[in-house]
C-alpha positions as CSV (number, residue, x, y, z in Angstrom):
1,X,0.1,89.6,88.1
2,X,-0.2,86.3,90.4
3,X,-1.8,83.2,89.1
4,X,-4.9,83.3,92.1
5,X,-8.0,82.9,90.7
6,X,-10.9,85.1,91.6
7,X,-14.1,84.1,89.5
8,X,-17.2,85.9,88.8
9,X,-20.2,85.1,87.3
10,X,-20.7,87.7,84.6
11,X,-23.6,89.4,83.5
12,X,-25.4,90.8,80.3
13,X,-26.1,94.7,79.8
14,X,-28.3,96.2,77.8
15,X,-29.6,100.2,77.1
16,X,-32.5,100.6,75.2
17,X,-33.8,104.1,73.5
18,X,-32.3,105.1,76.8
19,X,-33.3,109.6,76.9
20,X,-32.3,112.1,80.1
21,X,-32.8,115.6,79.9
22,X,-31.8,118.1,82.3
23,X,-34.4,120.8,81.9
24,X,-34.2,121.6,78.1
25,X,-30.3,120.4,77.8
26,X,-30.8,116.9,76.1
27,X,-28.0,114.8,77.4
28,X,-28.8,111.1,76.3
29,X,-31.5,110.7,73.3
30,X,-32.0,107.0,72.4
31,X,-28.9,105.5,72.9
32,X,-29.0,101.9,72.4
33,X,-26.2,98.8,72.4
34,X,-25.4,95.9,74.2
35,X,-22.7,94.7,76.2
36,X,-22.1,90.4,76.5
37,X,-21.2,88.5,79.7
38,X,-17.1,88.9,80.3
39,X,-16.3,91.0,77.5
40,X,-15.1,94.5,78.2
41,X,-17.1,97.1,76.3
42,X,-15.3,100.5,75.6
43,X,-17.8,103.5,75.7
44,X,-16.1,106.4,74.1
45,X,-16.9,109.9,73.4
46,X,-15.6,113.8,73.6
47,X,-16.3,115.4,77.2
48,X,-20.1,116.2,77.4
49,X,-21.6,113.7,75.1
50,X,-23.0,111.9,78.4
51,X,-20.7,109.3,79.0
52,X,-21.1,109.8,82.7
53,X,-24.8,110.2,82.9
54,X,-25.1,106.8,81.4
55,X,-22.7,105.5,84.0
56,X,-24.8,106.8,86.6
57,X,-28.0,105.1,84.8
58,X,-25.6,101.5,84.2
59,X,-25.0,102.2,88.2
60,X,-29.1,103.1,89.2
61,X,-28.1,106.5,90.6
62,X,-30.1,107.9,87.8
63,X,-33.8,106.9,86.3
64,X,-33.9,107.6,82.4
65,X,-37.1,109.8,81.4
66,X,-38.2,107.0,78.5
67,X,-36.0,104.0,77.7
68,X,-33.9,101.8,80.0
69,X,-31.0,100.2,81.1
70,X,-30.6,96.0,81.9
71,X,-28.7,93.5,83.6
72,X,-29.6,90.3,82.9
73,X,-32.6,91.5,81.9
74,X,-34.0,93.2,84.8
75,X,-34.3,97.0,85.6
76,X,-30.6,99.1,86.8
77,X,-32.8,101.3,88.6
78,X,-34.3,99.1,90.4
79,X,-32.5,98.5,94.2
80,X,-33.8,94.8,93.8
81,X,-31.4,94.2,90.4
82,X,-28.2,95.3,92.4
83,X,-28.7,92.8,95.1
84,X,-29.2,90.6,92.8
85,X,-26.5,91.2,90.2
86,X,-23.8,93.3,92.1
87,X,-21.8,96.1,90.4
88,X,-18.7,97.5,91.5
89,X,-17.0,101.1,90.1
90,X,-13.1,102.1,89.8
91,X,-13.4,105.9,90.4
92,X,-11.1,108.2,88.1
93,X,-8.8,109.4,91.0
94,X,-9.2,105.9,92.7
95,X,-10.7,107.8,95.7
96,X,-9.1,105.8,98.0
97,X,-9.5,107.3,101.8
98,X,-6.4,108.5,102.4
99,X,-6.6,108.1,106.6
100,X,-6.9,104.4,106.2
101,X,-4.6,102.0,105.6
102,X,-4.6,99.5,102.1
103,X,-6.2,96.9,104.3
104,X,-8.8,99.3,106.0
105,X,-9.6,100.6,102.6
106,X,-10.8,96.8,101.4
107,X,-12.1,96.2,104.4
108,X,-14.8,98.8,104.7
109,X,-17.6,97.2,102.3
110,X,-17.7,94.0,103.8
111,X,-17.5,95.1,107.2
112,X,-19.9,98.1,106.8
113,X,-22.6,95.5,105.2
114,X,-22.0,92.8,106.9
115,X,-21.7,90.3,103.9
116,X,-19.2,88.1,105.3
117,X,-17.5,87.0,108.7
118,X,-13.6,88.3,109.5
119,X,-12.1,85.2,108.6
120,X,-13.7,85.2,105.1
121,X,-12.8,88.7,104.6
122,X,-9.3,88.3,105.5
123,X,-9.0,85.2,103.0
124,X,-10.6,87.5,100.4
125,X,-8.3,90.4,101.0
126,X,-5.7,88.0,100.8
127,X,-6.9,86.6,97.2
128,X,-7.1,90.0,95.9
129,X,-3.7,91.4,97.2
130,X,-2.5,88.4,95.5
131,X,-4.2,88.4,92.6
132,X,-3.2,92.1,92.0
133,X,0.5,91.6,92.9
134,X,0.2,93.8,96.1
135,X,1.4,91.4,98.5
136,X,2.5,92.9,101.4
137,X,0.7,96.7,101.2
138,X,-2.0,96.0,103.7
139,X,-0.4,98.2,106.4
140,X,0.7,101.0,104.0
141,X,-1.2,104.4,103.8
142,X,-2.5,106.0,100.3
143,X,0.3,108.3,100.5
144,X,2.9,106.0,100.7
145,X,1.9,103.8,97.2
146,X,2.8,104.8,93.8
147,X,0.1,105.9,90.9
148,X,0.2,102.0,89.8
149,X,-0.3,100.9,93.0
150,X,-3.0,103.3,94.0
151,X,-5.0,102.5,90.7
152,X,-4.4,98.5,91.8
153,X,-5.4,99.0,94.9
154,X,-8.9,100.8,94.0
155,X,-9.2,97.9,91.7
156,X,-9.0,95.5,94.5
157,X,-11.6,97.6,96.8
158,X,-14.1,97.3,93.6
159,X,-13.1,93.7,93.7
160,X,-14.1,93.0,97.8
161,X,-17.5,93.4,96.7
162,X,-17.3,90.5,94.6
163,X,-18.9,92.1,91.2
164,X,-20.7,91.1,88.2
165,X,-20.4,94.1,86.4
166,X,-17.2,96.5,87.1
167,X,-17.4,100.2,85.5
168,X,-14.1,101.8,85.1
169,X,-14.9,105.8,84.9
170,X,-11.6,107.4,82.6
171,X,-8.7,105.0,84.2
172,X,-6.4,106.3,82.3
173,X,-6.8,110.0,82.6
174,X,-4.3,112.5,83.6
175,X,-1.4,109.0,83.6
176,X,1.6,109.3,81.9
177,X,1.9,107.0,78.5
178,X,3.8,104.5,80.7
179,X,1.2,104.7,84.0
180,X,-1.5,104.5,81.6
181,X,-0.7,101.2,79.9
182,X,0.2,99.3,82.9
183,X,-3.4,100.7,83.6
184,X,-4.7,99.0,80.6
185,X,-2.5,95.8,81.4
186,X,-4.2,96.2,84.7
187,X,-7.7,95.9,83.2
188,X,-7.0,93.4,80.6
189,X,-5.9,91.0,83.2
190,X,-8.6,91.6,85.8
191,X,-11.2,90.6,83.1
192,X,-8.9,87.5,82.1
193,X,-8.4,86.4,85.6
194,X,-12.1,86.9,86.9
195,X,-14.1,86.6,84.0
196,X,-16.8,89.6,84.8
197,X,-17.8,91.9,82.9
198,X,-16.2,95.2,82.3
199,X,-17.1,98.6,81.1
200,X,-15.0,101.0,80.9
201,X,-16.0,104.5,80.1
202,X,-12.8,106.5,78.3
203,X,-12.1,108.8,75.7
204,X,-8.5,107.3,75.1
205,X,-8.4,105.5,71.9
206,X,-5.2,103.4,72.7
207,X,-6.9,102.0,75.2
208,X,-10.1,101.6,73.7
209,X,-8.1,99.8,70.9
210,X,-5.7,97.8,73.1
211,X,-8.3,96.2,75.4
212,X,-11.8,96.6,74.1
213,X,-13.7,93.7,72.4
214,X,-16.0,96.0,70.9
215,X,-16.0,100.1,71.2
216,X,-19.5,102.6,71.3
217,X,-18.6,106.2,70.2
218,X,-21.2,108.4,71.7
219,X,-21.6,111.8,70.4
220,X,-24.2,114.4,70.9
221,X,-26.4,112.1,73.8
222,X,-26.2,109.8,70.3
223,X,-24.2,106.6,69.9
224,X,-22.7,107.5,66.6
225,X,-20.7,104.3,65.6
226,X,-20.7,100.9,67.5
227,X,-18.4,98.0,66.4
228,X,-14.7,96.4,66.9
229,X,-11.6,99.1,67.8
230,X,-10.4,98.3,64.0
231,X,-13.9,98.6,62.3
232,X,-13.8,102.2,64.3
233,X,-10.6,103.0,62.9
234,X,-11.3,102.0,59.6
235,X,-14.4,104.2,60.1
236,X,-15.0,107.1,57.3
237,X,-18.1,108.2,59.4
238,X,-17.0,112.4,59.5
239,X,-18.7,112.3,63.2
240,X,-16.0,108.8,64.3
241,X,-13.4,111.0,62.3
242,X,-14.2,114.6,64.1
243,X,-13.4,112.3,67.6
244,X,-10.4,110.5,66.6
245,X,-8.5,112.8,64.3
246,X,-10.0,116.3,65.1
247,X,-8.8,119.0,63.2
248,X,-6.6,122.4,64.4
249,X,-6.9,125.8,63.5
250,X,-4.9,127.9,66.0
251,X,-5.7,131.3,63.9
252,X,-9.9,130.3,64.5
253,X,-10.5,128.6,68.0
254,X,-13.3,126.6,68.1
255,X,-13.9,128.2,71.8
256,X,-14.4,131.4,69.8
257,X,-17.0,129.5,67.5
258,X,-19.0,128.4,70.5
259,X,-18.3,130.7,73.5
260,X,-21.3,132.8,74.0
261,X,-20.1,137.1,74.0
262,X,-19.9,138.2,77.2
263,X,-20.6,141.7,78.3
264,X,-18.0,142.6,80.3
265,X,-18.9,143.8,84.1
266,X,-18.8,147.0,85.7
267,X,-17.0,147.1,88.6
268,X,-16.9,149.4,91.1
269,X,-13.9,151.7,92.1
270,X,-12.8,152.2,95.5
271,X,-11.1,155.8,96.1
């Protein structure tokens, strides 16, 4: 990681009683917790306990049914608040476009938007290039860079927008152990460097537990424990416990517990 210095101004989150239903599913039901300026806030939980909706909601994609969502105190849903206080997303896959260059890639915000002349642009391609050790890969293609450098290189995209707020959505799945703690290196030392503030929505705990000021375990559109990574270890909540050390019973599935009984389907014979 090069010494360049990139700094933002950080911002505060908060959710509030935050609910979203979908029909009569009940995704998020009063989910509440905080996130400071600079720190980077783990949000946790098993697949379908609504991690993604609230992402959406952080991001203003999404308007809650009752409760709300902050940043610096005014209203994520609100088109005004992310003028004011910009926030930036690392996609899972990195969704880079993979018919333009590394350099085309960082240059599309600015240059779609308009938020800055060519020369700025260029100097601030430069300073995240540097500042992510990628030096050099302006003229390469997606398919030419290697997982680490493909998840640095959607890092530096989010970056070009110059964010308050950056959301990492599961950075770490589907990477090997060794991919997936440079990717935690990766975050620590964006946050350290730039000083904004990061969330970053996963359901690994070594990541959680290697990066992560403070950890919320949702569960059930609930946040059922909120705290440090150790105070989550230490936990002897049977909910924190069902998530981090979950049982196996390979002679009773819990698909079989859950899985409604399907009738199976006539089909029709051809002659």
């Amino acid at each position: 990681m090069s010494s360049s210095k990139v700094q933002l101004k950080p911002v505060r989150v908060d959710v509030e009683n935050l609910k979203k239903s979908f029909g009569e599913k009940v995704v998020l039901d009063g989910v509440n917790f905080s996130v400071e300026p600079g720190e980077i806030f783990a949000l946790m939980g098993p697949s379908g306990s609504g991690k993604s909706v609230l992402l959406r909601h952080i991001i203003g994609l999404l308007q809650p049914d009752s409760g709300k969502v902050l940043i610096e105190g005014c209203d994520a849903g609100a088109e005004e608040t992310h003028r004011r206080y910009v926030t930036s997303i690392v996609f899972q896959d990195g969704a880079l476009f993979n018919s333009m260059s590394v350099y085309e890639n960082l240059s599309l915000y600015p240059m779609e938007h308009h938020t800055c002349d060519k020369k700025t642009m260029n100097e601030r391609i430069e300073m995240v290039l540097s500042l992510l050790s990628l030096q050099g890969a302006e003229n390469l293609m997606p398919s030419e860079l290697s997982g680490g450098m493909k998840k640095r290189v959607a890092v530096a995209r989010a970056l070009m927008m110059q964010p308050q707020l950056l959301l990492y959505d599961e950075p770490t799945s589907e990477l090997d152990p060794e991919l997936a703690a440079a990717t935690a290196e990766l975050i620590s030392a964006v946050s350290a460097e730039t000083g904004l503030t990061s969330i970053v929505v996963t359901h690994d705990r070594e990541l959680a537990h290697n990066i992560s000021r403070r950890v919320a375990l949702l569960r059930d559109g609930k946040v059922a424990f909120q705290g440090t990574p150790a105070e989550l270890e230490a936990s002897s909540d049977p909910a924190v416990q069902a998530f981090l050390h979950p049982t196996m019973d390979i002679n009773n599935p819990r698909f079989r517990k859950s899985s409604p009984v399907i009738a199976p389907v006539k089909t029709r014979r051809f002659k």
